[in-house]
C-alpha positions as CSV (number, residue, x, y, z in Angstrom):
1,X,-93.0,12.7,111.2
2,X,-90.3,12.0,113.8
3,X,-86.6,12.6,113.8
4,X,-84.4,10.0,115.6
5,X,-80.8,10.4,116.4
6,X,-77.7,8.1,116.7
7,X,-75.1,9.0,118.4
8,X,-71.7,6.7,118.5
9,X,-67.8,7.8,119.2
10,X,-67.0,8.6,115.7
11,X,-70.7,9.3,113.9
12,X,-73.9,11.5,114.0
13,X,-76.7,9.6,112.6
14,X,-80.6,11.2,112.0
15,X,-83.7,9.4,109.9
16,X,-86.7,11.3,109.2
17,X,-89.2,9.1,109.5
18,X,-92.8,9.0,109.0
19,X,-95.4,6.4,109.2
20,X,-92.5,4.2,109.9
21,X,-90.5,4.8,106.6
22,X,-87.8,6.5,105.9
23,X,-88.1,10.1,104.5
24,X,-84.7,11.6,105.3
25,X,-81.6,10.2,105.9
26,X,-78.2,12.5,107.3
27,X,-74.7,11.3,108.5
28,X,-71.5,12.8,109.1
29,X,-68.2,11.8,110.9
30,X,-67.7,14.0,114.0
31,X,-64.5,15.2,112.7
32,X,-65.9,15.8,109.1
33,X,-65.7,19.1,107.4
34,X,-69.5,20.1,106.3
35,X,-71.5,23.2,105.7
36,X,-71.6,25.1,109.1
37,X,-67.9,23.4,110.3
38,X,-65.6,25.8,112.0
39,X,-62.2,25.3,110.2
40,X,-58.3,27.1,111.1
41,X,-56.6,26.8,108.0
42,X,-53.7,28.6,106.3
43,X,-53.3,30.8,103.6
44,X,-51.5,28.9,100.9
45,X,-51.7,31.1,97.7
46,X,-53.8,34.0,96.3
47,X,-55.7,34.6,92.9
48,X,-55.5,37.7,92.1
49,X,-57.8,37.0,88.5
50,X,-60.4,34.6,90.3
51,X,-60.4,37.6,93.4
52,X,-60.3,34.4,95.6
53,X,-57.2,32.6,98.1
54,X,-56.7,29.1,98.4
55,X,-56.1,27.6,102.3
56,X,-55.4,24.4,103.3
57,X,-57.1,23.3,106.9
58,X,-54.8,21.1,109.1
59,X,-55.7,17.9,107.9
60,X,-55.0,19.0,104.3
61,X,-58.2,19.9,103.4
62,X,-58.1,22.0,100.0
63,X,-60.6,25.1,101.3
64,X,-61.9,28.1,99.0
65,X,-62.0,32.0,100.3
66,X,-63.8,34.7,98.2
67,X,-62.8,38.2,98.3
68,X,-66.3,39.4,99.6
69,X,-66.4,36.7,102.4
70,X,-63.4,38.1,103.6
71,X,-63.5,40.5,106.5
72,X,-61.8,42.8,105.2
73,X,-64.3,43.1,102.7
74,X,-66.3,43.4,105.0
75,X,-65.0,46.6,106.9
76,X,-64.3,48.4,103.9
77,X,-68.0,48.1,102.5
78,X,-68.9,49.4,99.9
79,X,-65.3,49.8,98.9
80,X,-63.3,46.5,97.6
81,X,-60.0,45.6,98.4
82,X,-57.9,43.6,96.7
83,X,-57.2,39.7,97.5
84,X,-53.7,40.9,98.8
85,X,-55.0,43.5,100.8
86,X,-57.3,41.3,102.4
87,X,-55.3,38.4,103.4
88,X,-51.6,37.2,102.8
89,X,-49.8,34.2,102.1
90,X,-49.0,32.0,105.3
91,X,-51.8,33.1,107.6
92,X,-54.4,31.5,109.8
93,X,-57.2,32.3,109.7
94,X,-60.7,30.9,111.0
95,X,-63.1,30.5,109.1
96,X,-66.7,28.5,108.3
97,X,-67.8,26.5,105.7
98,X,-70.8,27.6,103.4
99,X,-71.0,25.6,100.8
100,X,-69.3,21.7,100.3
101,X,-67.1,21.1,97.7
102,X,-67.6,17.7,95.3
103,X,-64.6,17.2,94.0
104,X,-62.3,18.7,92.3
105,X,-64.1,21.7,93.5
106,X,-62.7,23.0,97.2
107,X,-65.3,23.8,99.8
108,X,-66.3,27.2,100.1
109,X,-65.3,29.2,103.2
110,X,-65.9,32.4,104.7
111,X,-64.8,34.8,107.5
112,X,-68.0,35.9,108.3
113,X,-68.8,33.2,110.7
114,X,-72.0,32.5,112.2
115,X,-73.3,31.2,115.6
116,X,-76.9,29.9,115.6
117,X,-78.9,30.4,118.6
118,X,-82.8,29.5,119.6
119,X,-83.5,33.2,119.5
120,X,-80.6,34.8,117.4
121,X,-78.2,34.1,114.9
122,X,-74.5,36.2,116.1
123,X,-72.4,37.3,113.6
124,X,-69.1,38.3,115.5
125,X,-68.1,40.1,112.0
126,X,-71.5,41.0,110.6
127,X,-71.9,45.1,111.3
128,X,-75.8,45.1,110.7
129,X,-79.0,43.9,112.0
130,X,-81.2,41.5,110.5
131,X,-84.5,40.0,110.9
132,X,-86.6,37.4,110.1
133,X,-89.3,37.6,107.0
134,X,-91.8,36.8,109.6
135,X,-91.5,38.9,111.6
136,X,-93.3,42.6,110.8
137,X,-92.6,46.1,111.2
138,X,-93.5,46.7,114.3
139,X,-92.3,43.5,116.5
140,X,-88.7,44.6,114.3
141,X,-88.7,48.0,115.6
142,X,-89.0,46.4,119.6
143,X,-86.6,43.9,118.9
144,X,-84.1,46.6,117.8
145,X,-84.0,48.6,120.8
146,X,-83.5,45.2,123.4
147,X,-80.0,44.2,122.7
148,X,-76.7,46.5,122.5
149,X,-73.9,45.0,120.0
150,X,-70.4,47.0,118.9
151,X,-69.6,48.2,115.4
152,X,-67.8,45.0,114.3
153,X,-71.2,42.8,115.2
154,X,-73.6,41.9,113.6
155,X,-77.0,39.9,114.6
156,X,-80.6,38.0,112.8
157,X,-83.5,37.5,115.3
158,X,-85.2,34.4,114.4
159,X,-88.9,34.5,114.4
160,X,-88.8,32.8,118.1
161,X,-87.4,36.3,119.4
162,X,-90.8,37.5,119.3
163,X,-91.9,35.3,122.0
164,X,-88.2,36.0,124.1
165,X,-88.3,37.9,127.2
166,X,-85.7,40.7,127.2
167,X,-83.5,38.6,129.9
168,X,-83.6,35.4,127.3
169,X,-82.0,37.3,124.5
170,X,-79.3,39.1,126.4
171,X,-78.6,35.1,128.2
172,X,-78.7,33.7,124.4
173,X,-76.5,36.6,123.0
174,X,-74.0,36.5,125.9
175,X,-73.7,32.5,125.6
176,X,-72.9,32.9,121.9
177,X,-70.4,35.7,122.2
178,X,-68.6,33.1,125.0
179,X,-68.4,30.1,122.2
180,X,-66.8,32.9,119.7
181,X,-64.3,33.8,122.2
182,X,-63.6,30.5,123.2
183,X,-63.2,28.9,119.8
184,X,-60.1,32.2,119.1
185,X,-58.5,31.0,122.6
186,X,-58.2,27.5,121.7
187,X,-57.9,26.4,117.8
188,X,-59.8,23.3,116.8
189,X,-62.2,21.9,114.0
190,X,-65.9,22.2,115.9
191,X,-69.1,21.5,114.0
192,X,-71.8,24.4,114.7
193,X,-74.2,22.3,116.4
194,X,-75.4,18.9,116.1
195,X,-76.5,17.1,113.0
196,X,-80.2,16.7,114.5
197,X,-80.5,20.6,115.9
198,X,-79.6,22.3,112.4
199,X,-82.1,19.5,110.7
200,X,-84.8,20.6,113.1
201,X,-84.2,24.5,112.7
202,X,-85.0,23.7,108.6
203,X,-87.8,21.6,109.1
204,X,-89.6,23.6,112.1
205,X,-92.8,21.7,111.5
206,X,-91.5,18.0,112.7
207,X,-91.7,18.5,116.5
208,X,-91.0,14.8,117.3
209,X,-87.7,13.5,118.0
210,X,-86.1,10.7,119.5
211,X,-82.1,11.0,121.0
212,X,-79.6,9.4,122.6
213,X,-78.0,11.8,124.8
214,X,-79.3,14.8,127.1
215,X,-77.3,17.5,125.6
216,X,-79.3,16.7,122.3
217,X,-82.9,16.5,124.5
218,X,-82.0,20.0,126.2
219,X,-81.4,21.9,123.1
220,X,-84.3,20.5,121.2
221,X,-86.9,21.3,123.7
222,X,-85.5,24.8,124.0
223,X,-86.3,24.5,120.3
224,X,-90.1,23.6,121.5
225,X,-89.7,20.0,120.2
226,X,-91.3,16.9,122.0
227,X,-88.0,15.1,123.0
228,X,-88.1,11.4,124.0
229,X,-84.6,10.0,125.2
230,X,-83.7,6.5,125.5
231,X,-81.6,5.4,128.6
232,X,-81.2,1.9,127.0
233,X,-77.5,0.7,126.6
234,X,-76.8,0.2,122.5
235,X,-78.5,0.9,120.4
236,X,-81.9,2.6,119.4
237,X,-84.1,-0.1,118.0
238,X,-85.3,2.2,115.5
239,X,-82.4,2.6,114.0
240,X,-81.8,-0.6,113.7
241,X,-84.6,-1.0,111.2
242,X,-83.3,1.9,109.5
243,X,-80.4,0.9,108.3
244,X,-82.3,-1.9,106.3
245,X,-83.9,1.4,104.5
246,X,-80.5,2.8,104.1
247,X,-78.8,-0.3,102.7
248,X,-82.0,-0.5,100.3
249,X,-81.3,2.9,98.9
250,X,-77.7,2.2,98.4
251,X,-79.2,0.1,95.3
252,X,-79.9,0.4,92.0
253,X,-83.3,-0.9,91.6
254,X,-86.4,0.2,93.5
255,X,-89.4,-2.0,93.2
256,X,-92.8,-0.4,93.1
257,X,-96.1,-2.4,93.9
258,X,-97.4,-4.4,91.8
259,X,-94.0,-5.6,89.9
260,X,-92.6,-2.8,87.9
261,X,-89.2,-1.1,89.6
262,X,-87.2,1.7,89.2
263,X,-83.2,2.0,87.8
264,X,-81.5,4.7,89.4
265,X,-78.1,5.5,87.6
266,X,-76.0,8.2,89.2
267,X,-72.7,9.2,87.0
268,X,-70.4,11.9,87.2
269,X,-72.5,14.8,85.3
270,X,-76.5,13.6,86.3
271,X,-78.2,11.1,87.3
272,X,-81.1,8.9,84.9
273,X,-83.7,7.1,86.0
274,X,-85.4,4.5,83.7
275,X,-89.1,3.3,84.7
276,X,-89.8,-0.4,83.9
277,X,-92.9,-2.2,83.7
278,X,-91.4,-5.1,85.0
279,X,-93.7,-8.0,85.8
280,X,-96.6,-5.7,85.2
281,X,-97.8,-6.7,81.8
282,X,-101.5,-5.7,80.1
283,X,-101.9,-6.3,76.6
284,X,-106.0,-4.9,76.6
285,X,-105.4,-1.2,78.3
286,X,-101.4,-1.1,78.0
287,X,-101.4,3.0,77.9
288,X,-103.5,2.6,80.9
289,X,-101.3,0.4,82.8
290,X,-98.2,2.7,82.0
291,X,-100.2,5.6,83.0
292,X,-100.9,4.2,86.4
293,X,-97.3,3.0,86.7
294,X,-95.9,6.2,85.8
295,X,-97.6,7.8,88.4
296,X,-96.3,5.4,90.8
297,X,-93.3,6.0,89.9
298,X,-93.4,9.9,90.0
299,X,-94.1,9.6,93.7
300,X,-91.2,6.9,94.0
301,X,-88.8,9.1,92.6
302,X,-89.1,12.2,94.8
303,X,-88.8,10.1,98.0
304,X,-86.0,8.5,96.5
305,X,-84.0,11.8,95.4
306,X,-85.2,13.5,99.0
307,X,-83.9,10.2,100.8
308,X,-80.6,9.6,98.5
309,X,-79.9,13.6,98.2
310,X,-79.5,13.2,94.8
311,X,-79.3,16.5,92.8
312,X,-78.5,18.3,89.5
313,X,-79.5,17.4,86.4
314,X,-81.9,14.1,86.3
315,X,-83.5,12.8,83.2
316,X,-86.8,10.6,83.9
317,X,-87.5,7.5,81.1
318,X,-91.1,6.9,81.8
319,X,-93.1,4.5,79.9
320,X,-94.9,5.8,76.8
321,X,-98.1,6.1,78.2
322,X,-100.7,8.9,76.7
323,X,-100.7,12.3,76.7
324,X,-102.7,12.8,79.3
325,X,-100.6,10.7,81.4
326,X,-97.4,12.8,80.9
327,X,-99.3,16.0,81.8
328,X,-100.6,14.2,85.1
329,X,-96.8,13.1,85.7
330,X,-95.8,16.2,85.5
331,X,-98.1,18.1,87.8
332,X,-97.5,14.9,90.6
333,X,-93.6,16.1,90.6
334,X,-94.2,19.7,90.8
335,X,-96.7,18.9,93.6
336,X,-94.3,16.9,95.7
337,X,-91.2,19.4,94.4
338,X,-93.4,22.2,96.3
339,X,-92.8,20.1,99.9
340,X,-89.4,19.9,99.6
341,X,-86.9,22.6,101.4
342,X,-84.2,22.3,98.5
343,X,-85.0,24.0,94.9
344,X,-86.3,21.6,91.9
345,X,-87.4,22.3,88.7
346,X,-89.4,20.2,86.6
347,X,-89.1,21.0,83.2
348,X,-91.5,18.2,81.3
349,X,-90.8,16.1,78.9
350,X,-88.8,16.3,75.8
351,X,-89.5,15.3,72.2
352,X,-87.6,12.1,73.2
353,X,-89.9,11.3,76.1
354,X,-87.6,12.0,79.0
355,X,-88.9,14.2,81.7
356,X,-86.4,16.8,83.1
357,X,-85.9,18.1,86.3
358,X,-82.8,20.0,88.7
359,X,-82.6,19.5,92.1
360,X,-80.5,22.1,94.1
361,X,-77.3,20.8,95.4
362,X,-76.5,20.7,99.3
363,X,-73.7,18.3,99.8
364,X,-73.0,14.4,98.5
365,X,-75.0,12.3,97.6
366,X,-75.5,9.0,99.8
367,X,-74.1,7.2,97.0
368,X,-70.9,9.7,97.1
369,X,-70.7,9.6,100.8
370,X,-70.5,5.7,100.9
371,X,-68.3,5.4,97.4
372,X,-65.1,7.0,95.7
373,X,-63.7,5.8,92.8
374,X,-65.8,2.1,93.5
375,X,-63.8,2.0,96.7
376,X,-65.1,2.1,100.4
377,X,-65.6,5.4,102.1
378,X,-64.1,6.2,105.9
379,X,-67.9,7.3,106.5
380,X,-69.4,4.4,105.1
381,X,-66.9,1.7,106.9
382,X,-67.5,3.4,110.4
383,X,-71.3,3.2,109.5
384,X,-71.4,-0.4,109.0
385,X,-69.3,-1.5,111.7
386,X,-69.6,1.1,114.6
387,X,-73.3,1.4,115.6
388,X,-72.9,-2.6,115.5
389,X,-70.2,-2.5,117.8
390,X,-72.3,-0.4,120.3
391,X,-75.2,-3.0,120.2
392,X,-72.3,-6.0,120.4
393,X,-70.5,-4.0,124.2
394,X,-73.8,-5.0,125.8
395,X,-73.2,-8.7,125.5
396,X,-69.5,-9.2,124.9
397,X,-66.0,-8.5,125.9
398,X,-64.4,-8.7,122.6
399,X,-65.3,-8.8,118.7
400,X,-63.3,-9.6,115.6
401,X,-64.0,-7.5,112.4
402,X,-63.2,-6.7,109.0
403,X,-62.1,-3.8,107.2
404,X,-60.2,-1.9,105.1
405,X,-57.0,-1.0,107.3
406,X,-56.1,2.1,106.1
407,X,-59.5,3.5,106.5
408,X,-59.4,2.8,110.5
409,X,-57.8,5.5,112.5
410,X,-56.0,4.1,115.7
411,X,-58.4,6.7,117.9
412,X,-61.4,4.4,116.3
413,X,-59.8,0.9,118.2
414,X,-59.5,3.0,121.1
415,X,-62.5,4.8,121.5
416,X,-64.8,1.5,121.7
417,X,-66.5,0.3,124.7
418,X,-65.0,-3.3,123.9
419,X,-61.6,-5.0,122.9
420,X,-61.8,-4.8,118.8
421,X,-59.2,-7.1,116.4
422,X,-59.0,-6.1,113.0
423,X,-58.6,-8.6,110.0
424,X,-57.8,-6.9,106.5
425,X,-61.1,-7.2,103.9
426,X,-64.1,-5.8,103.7
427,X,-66.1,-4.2,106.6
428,X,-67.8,-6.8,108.4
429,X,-69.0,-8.5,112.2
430,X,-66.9,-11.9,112.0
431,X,-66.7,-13.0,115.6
432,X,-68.0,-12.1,119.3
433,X,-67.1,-13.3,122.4
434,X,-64.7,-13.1,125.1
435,X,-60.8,-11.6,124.7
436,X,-60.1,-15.2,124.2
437,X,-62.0,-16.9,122.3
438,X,-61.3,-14.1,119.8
439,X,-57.5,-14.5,119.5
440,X,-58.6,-18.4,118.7
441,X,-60.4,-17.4,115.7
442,X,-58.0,-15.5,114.7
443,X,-56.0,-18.3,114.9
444,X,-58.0,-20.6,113.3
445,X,-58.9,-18.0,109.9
446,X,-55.1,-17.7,109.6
């Protein structure tokens, strides 16, 4: 498996890919709020019943504080303050997302924020030592006595400290109290690291990866990856292909060799998948067949929830093949459940013949990324038109495009490595060519 990364002015792209298909698929807009983003936000009122506050970052974002993420909490462990005693109505604080919000739900916040490190993970606020499961008694006990922190901090050596020299740690623990200090001296929404380093800290066994820039190369091979980076202008041929993948999963229907497909419905409150035999027909050994499709289709579906991030509650309508076929079904989606890194549970089949199975959230969906309401996304405009726009500056001076106005930001126009005109519509590559001869087709669609 490799990971390659996409970098343009306004997005962080990264496929998973193995064999040359797509496994994994992650985006965000470098300005997005996500799990790990570094927010200031304001205190705009207090729940007293809920034992929570309610902030609102500085580009409105609705955000939501526990009491015990608080650090006031914190210090007073194992005594609990109260929600008024901890923070008041009208202040800034700065704080970290832990958990995204679909809506209406806010994201969840805390205090207690975190700076992930090769070596260590620093909690400026965290008044306690942690380790790695990995690591045993003994290498614990050495670890302990290497580094000196204050009352107030906290730190969790990752199972690379083992192999750190003394000087690496206290380098690594130095650099990370800087960032802290420098993120108080000058307020701003900062992601914790890049999309492809906190990918490759959760999936430590892929140690292939492909980039665009050197800042990503550095920090992945201090991670112990093998790091290729590509010094061609545009873009990265292989992610080219991958959008094909990507625009494929943004569908409803999946097609499985041999004719029969999948229908993948994703509402509000779960998602259903119906199984269809499609152009797959055998009168002679028709429990057979379905057998042999449904296992097809069990496989199917696990890439496809892994690749669209599809979770909660999902009902599977297989085909009514025998008995023995559900109970093989069953133990192919607990197999492939166990290689995933979020939580599913596969619960079997009901009287009704739908199979059940959770999958634990961690953030939106593709299909919520790219959609609201049945109306384009900011994220899934840029995505369509920007990578396209870096491949298009190595050949022209100017392009025409299409778009949903209110969903461009004038930093967008002005961040591109090429004159860009904007018609109203959907998002879409109408014209290249010189400054010129884009102003006449302006012109001439008018």
């Amino acid at each position: 498996m490799r990971w390659i990364s996409e970098q343009t002015a306004s997005l962080e792209r990264l496929a998973l890919v193995e064999g040359g298909r797509l496994i994994e698929y992650h985006e965000r807009m470098r300005d997005e709020i996500r799990v790990g983003t570094f927010v200031y936000a304001k205190v705009d009122r207090l729940h007293p019943t809920l034992g929570a506050a309610f902030l609102i970052a500085t580009d409105g974002t609705p955000l939501y504080l526990p009491l015990n993420e608080t650090i006031e909490a914190l210090r007073r462990y194992p005594d609990v303050p109260t929600i008024g005693q901890a923070v008041q109505v009208g202040q800034t604080l700065l704080v970290q997302v832990v958990k995204e919000g679909v809506a209406p739900k806010q994201h969840k916040v805390t205090q207690n924020i975190t700076y992930g490190g090769r070596y260590l993970v620093y909690f400026p606020y965290g008044r306690r030592i942690r380790f790695s499961r990995k690591l045993d008694l003994v290498v614990q006990r050495q670890l302990a006595e290497q580094l000196t922190t204050t009352d107030e901090e906290g730190i969790l050596y990752r199972t690379e400290a083992a192999k750190a020299s003394i000087d690496e740690l206290k380098q690594e623990l130095q650099s990370l109290r800087t960032r802290h200090k420098e993120l108080l001296q000058a307020p701003r929404l900062e992601q914790d690291e890049a999309l492809i380093v906190q990918e490759a800290k959760r999936l430590p066994h892929v140690t292939d990866a492909l980039v665009m820039t050197r800042q990503e190369k550095e920090r992945l091979e201090l991670l112990g990856l093998s790091v290729e980076r590509s010094l061609r202008k545009g873009r990265l041929p292989e992610m080219e292909a991958i959008d094909g993948a990507i625009e494929k999963a943004m569908q409803r229907v999946v097609w499985l060799d041999g004719g029969a497909y999948l229908l993948i419905e994703e509402v509000e409150t779960m998602t259903v998948i119906d199984v269809n035999s499609g152009k797959t027909i055998s009168v002679k050994e028709q429990k057979r067949t379905f057998d042999q499709i449904n296992e097809a289709a069990a496989v199917e579906v696990m890439r496809q929830l892994r690749l669209r991030n599809i979770s909660g509650m999902i009902a599977i309508d297989f085909l009514r093949g025998s008995s023995k076929g559900q109970t093989r079904v069953t133990q192919l989606l607990k197999e492939r459940a166990a290689l995933e890194t979020k939580q599913i549970e596969v619960y079997g089949f009901t009287k009704m013949g739908l199979c059940e199975l959770t999958r634990q959230r961690h953030g939106k969906s593709l299909q919520e990324r790219s959609q609201e309401s049945g109306q384009w996304t900011r994220l899934s405009v840029y995505r369509l038109i920007e990578p396209k726009l870096l491949e298009i500056a190595t050949y022209a001076e100017a392009v025409v495009i299409r778009a949903p106005r209110h969903l461009l930001q004038d930093e967008f126009i002005s961040r591109q490595p090429l004159e860009v005109h904007v018609l109203e519509g959907n998002p879409a590559v109408l014209f290249t060519g010189s400054s010129q001869d884009c102003l006449d087709f302006i012109k001439r669609s008018e």
